[in-house]
N, C-alpha and C positions, 0 to 999 in steps of 0.2 A: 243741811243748814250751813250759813255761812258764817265762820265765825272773823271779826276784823278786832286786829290792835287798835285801836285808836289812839293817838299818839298828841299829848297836847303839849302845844312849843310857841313860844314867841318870845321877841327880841328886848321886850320892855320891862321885864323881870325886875322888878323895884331894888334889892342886892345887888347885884351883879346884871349889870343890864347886858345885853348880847351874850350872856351863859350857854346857850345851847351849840352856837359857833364856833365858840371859843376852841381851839387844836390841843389835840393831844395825841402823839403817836402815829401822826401823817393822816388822820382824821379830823373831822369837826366833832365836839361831844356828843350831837344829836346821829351824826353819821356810825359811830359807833355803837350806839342804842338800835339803832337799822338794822346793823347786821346782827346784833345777837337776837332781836324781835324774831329774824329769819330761822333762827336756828329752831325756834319751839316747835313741835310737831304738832300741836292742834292750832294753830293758825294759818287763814287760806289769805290773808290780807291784807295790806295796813297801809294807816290812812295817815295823814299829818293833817292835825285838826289846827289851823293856826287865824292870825288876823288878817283883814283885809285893811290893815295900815300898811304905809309903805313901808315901814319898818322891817316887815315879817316879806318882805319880797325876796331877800336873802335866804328865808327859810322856804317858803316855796319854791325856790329854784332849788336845793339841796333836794328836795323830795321828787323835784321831777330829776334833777341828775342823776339820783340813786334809784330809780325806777318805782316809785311808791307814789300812790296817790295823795292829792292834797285837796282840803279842803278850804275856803276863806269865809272866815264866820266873824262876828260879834266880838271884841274886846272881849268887853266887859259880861255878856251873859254866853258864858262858859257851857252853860249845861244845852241853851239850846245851840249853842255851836258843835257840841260834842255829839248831840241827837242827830243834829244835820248831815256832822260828818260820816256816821255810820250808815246814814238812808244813802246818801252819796256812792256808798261802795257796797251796798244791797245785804247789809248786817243782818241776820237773825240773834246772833249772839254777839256784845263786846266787849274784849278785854279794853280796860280803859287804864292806859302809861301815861307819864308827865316826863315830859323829856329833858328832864334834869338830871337822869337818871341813867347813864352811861353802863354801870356794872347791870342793870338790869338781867337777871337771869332766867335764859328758856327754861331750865327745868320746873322752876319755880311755876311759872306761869303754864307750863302740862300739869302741874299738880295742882294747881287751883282752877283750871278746865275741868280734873279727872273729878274734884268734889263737888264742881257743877253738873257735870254729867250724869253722876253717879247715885247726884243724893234722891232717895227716895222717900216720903215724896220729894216731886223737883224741887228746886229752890229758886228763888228769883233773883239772888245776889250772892255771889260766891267774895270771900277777900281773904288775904294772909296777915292785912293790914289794922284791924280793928278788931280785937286789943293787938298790939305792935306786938308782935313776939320777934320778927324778924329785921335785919339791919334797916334803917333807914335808909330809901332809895329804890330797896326791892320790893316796894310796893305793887300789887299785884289786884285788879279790881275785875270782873264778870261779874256782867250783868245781861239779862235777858230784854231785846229792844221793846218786848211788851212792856216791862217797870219801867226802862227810860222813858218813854214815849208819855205815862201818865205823870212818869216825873214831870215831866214839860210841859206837862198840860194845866195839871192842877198848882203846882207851887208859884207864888209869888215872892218867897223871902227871898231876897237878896244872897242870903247865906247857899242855900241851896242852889240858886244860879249859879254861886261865882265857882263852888264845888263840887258839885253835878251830881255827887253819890251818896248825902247826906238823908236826902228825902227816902233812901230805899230803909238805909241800916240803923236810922232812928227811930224806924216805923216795925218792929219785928214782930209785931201780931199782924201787920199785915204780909207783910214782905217774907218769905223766907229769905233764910240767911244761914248760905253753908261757911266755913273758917277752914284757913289752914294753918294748923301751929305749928313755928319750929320747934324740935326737937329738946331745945332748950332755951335759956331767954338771949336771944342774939339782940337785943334793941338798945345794949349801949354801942353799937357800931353805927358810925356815919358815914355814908356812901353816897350822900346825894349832895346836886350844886347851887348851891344858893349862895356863896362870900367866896371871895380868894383864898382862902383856907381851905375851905374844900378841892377847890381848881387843883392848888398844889398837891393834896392825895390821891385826889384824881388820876393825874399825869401821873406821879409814881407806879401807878398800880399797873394802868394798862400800858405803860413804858415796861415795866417789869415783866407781867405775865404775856401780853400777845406774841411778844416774839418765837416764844416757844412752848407756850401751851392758849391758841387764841379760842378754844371753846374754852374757854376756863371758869368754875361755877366759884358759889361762893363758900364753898368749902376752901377754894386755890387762893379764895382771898385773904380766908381767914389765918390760915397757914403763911401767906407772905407776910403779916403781917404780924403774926409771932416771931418770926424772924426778925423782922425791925421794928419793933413794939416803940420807939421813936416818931415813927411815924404816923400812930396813931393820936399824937401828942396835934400833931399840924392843926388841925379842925377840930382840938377839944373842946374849945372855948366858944363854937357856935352853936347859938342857940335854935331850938326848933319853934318854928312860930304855930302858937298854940291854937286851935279851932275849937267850935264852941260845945259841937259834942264829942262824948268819950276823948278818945287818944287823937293825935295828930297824924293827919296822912302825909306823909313827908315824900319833898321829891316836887311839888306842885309848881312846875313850869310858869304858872301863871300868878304863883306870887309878888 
């Protein structure tokens, strides 16, 4: 089976508009989500799910410089861009990222593989995301391209377009639905880029840790930031834009 990140990015982000570009550490944000995507050991592939406005031409050229497939889909319907982009790169299974999301961590995303793999019965939607237990940013979404594909077929709410994984995990008598909870409640941490307040922690972090630890998980994060507990101050004040079921899935590129 093939499993593909699919990676959703583009340039018109209502906040922070060009967010994924944006440099940090002799990187672009979305370049840096690249190489940690590469790092995971259960992914064979990964795609950049983005628009075909000229806008997003910057993002496509980023995905073909760093050697990753790209797709160009839909603005505005999200879900069946995201369905296209996995048929694209010949998907069985896909993790589905928002490329807001820079700290995004491999291990994370092998652990929420290992509880799709693994659950017995299968499950059709694996997440770490719904209920939030872990920071904002490290959102983590598997799903099986059979559920996506009916997702696409049968929804018309606008809601589920614009979000693609609503129709699986509000549906849970029909959908299974495996979870990965962190260990403790880590979801008052904010790691993902939606305002200049986040941009600024951002850059700290990965200025801090690549130099000399660049697999660095979110354990390395959490630790740097005991250390200057100031700089958790930076992006206190931003809010998370609320969605209509359960918790918010944060991180959403396409905000």
């Amino acid at each position: 089976m093939t499993v593909a990140a699919v990676i959703q990015a583009r340039m018109t982000s209502t906040r922070l508009p060009g967010k994924v570009l944006l440099p940090a550490a002799g990187r672009e944000m979305l370049a840096h989500q690249i190489d940690r995507v590469r790092r995971a050991h259960s992914i064979d592939t990964i795609c950049i799910a983005t628009t075909t406005n000229a806008t997003d031409d910057a993002v496509s050229e980023l995905a073909t410089r760093d050697g990753v497939a790209v797709f160009r889909g839909s603005e505005h319907d999200v879900l069946g861009r995201f369905v296209a982009a996995a048929e694209h790169v010949g998907a069985d299974t896909v993790v589905r990222l928002t490329g807001d999301c820079p700290l995004t961590d491999p291990a994370l995303i092998d652990a929420v593989m290992a509880v799709f793999r693994s659950a017995d019965p299968a499950v059709d939607y694996a997440t770490n995301s719904v209920p939030r237990t872990w920071p904002i940013g490290l959102d983590v979404e598997v799903a099986s391209m059979v559920a996506l594909r009916l997702a696409d077929r049968e929804t018309d709410d606008p809601y589920d377009r614009e979000h693609v994984t609503p129709f699986l995990y509000r549906q849970p008598k029909r959908f299974r639905i495996g979870r990965h909870l962190a260990p403790r409640d880590l979801s008052g941490y904010r790691w993902t880029l939606d305002e200049r307040a986040d941009y600024d922690l951002l850059v700290r972090i990965l200025e801090a840790l690549l130099p000399t630890k660049p697999a660095f998980g979110w354990r390395d994060v959490i630790a740097l930031l005991d250390e200057h507990p100031d700089w958790r101050e930076l992006n206190a004040g931003v809010g998370q834009k609320q969605r209509r079921y359960e918790q918010p899935i944060a991180g959403d590129a396409d905000d």
